[in-house]
VOLO-993474 format. One line per field, with one value per residue (C-alpha): residue number from 1; x, y, z. Coordinates in Angstrom, 1 decimal. Each point is the difference from the previous one (the first is absolute). Layout:
BEGIN
n = (NUM;...)
east = (X;...)
north = (Y;...)
up = (Z;...)
***
This chain:
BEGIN
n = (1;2;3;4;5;6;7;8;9;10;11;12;13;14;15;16;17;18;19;20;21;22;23;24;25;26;27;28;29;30;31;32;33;34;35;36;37;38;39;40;41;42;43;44;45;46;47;48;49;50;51;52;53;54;55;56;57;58;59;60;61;62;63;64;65;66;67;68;69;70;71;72;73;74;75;76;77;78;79;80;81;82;83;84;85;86;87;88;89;90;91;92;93;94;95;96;97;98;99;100;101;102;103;104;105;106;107;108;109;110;111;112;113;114;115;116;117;118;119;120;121;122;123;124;125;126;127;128;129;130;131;132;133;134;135;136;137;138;139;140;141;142;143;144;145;146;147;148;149;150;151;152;153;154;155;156;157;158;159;160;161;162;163;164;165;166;167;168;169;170;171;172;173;174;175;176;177;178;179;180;181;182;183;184;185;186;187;188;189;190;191;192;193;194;195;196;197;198;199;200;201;202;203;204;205;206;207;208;209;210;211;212;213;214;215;216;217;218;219;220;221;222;223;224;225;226;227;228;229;230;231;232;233;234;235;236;237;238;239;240;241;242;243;244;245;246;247;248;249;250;251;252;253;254;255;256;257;258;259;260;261;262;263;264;265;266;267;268;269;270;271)
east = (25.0;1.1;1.0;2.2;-0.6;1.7;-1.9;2.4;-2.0;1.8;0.0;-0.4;0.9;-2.4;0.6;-2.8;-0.6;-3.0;-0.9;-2.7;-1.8;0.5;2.4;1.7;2.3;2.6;-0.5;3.6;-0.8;-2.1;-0.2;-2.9;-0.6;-2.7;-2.3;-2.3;-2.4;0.1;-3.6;-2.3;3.1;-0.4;3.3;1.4;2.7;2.1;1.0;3.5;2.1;2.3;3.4;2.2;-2.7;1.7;2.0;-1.0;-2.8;-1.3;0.8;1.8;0.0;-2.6;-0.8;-2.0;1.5;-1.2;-2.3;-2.0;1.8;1.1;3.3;1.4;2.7;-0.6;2.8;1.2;-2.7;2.8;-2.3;-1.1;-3.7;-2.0;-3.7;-2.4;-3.0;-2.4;0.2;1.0;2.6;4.0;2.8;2.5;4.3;1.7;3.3;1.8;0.8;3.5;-0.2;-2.8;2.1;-0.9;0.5;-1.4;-2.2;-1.4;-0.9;-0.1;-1.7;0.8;-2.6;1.6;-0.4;-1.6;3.8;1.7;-2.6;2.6;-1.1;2.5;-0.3;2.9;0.2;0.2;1.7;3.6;-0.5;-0.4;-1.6;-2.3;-1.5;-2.6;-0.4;-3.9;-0.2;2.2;-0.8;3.5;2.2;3.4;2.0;2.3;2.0;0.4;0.9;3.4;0.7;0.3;2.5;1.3;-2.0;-3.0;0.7;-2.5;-2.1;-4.0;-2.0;-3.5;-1.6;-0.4;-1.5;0.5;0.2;-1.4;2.6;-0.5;3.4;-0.4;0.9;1.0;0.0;2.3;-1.2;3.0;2.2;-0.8;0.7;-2.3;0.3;-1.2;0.3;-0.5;-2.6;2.0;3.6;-0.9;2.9;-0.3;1.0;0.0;-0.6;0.5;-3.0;1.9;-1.6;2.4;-2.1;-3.5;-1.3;-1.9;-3.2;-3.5;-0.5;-1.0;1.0;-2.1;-0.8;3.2;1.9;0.9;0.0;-1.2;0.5;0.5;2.8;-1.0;2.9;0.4;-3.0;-0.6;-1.5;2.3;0.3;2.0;0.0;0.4;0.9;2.9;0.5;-0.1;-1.7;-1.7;-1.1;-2.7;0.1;-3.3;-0.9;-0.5;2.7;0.7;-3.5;1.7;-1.9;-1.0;-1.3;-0.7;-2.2;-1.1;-3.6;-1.3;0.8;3.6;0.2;2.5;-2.0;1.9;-1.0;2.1;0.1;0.7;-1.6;-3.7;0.3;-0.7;2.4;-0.5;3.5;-1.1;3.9;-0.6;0.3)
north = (-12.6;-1.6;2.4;-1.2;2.3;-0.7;0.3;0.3;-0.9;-0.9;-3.7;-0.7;1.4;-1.0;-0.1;1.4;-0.5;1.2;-2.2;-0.5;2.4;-2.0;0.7;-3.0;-0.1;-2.0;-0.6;0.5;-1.9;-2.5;-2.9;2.0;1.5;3.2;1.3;2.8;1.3;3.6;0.7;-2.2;-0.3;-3.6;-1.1;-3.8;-1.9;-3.2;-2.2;-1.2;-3.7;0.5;-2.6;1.2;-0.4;1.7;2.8;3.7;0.3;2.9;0.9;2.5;1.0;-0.7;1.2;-1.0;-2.2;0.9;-3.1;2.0;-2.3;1.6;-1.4;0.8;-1.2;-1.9;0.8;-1.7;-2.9;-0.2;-0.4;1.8;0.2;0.5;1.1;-0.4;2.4;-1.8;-3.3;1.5;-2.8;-0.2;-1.4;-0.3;-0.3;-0.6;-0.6;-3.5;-1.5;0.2;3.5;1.2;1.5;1.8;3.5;-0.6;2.6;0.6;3.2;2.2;-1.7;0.5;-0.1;-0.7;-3.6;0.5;0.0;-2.8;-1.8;1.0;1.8;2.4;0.6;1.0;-2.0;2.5;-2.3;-0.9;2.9;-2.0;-0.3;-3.0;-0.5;-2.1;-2.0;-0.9;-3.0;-1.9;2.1;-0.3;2.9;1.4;1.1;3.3;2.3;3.6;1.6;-1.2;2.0;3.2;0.9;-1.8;-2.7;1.9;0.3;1.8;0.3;-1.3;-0.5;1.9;0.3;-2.0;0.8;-1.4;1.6;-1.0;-2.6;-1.2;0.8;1.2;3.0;0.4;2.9;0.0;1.4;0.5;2.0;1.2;-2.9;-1.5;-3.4;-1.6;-3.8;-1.2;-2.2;-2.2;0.0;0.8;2.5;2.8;3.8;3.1;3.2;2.2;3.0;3.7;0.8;-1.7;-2.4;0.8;-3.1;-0.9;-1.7;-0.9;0.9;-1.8;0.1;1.7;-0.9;2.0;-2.3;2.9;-1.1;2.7;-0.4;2.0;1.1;-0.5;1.7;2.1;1.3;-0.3;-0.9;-2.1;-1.6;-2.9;0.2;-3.8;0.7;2.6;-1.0;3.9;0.7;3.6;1.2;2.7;1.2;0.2;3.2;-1.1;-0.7;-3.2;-1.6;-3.6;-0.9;-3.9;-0.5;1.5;-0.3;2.1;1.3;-0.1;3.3;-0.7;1.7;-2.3;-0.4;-1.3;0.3;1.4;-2.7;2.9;3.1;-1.5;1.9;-0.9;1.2;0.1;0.1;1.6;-1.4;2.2;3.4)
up = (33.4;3.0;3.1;3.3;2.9;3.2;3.6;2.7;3.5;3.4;-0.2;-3.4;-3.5;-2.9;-3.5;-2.3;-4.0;-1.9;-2.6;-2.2;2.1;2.8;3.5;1.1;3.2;1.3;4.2;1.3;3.0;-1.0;-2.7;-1.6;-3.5;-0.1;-2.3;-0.2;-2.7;0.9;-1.9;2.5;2.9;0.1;1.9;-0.6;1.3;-1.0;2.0;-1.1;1.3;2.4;-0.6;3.0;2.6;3.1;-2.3;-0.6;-2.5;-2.5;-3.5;-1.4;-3.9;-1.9;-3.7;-3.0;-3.5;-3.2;0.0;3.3;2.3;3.6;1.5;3.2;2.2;3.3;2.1;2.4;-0.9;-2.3;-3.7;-2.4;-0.7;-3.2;0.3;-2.9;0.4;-2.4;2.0;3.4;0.3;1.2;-1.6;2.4;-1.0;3.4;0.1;0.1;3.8;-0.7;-0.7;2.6;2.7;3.3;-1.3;-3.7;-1.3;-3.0;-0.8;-3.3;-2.9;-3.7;-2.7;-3.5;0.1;-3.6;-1.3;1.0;2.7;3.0;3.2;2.4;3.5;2.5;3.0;2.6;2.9;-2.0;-1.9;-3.5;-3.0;-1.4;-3.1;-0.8;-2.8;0.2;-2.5;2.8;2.9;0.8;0.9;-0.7;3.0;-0.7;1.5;-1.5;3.3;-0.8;-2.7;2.1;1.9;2.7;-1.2;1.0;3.7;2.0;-3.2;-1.3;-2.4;0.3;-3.2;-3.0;-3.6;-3.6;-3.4;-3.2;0.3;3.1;1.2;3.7;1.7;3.6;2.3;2.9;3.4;2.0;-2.8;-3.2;-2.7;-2.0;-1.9;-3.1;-0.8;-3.6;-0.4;-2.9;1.1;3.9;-0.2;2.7;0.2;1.9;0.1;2.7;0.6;-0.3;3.4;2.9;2.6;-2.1;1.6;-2.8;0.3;-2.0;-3.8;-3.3;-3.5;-2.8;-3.3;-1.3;2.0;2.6;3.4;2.6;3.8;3.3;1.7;3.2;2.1;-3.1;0.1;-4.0;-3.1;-2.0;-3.5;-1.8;-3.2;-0.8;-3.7;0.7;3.2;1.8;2.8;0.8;3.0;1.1;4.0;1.9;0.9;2.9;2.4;2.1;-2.1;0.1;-3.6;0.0;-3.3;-3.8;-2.5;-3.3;-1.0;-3.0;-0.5;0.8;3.2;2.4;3.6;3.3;3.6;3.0;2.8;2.9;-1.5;-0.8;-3.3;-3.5;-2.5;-4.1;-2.5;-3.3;-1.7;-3.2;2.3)
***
């Protein structure tokens, strides 16, 4: 199964999946895409195009389709990127002219394209949303930050993940709301996390449709229930952690990291 572990370093912040037996990296720096076989230690880089020559580069997401594709977004180089393992090539989806501003950046990737052929990734600079629609490689501009309150003042969008559906789901970092658009009727709603400010961050959904993520201010394990739409939350035992990410074992076992404590913390959510 594929793994995301996040390295946190003082100038850059890589992204890690395991997949196929294989650990691929995205450079947060630099317009590069890693691999390493971890059986001989043989270490490879891709070089990727730059399109905002003069802009920041580095990537950000990255994760694996069903097909054994890897997709990551491309920051402020303002594209997403599509990496194909068996012929070691790019695909490249930038965004159009009109639409490439100074502060675009592209950042969280979804991966249920399977469902409807559409892509989402936040646009961290206007705090929006874009989906990608990749028989035209055109995308669609939205604004869900809206919907909360005060038209989403002081608010932004940090994670995104799609259900079985491939509706999307948002986590808010500056409060505690969370978002879902509908993938058919592009509808959006909110929820608000029972823990005030949680500052919630990184997660993904699971095969239940659940979607777990960190509190990061909270300091805790949470889960949406997409189905029932109910959240539950499980403090870390250790205080002031600042948890970044989740993800589930095969076991079960719910695993997140604490950004200031250097500790490793495992949720079994049955006890």
């Amino acid at each position: 199964r594929d793994v995301a572990v996040t390295g946190v370093q003082t100038c850059a912040l890589p992204i890690f999946i395991v997949h196929n037996g294989t650990v691929w990296y995205t450079n947060f720096g630099e317009q590069y895409l890693g691999k390493l076989d971890p059986v001989t230690g043989k270490h490879t880089e891709y070089e990727q195009k730059i399109f905002k020559p003069g802009w920041p580069t580095g990537n950000l997401d990255i994760g694996a389709d069903r097909d054994g594709n890897l997709w990551m977004g491309m920051m402020y180089q303002a594209s997403i990127a599509k990496f194909d393992p068996k012929t070691e090539q790019f695909t490249y989806y930038p965004v159009a002219p009109e639409r490439n501003k100074d502060d675009t950046q592209l950042n969280m990737v979804t991966l249920n394209q399977h469902v409807d052929g559409k892509i989402w990734v936040n646009d961290a600079g206007p705090q929006k949303m874009l989906r990608l629609d990749l028989a035209t490689g055109k995308y669609e501009d939205l604004d869900p930050i809206k919907s909360l309150p005060n038209g989403g003042a002081g608010r932004s969008i940090y994670d995104v993940r799609a259900d079985s559906r491939n509706n999307v789901y948002l986590t808010e970092f500056q409060t505690n709301y969370m978002m879902r658009i509908d993938a058919k009727t592009l509808e959006v709603k909110t929820y608000q996390t029972p823990t005030p400010f949680s500052r919630n961050r990184r997660g993904r959904i699971d095969e239940q449709d659940r979607f777990w993520f960190a509190q990061y201010r909270g300091n805790k394990v949470a889960m949406f229930d997409t189905k029932t739409e109910s959240f539950k939350e499980w403090p870390l035992p250790t205080k002031y952690s600042t948890p970044y990410d989740v993800i589930w074992d095969k076991n079960g076992d719910i695993w997140t990291g604490g950004m200031t404590t250097d500790r490793v913390i495992r949720l079994n959510p049955t006890t």
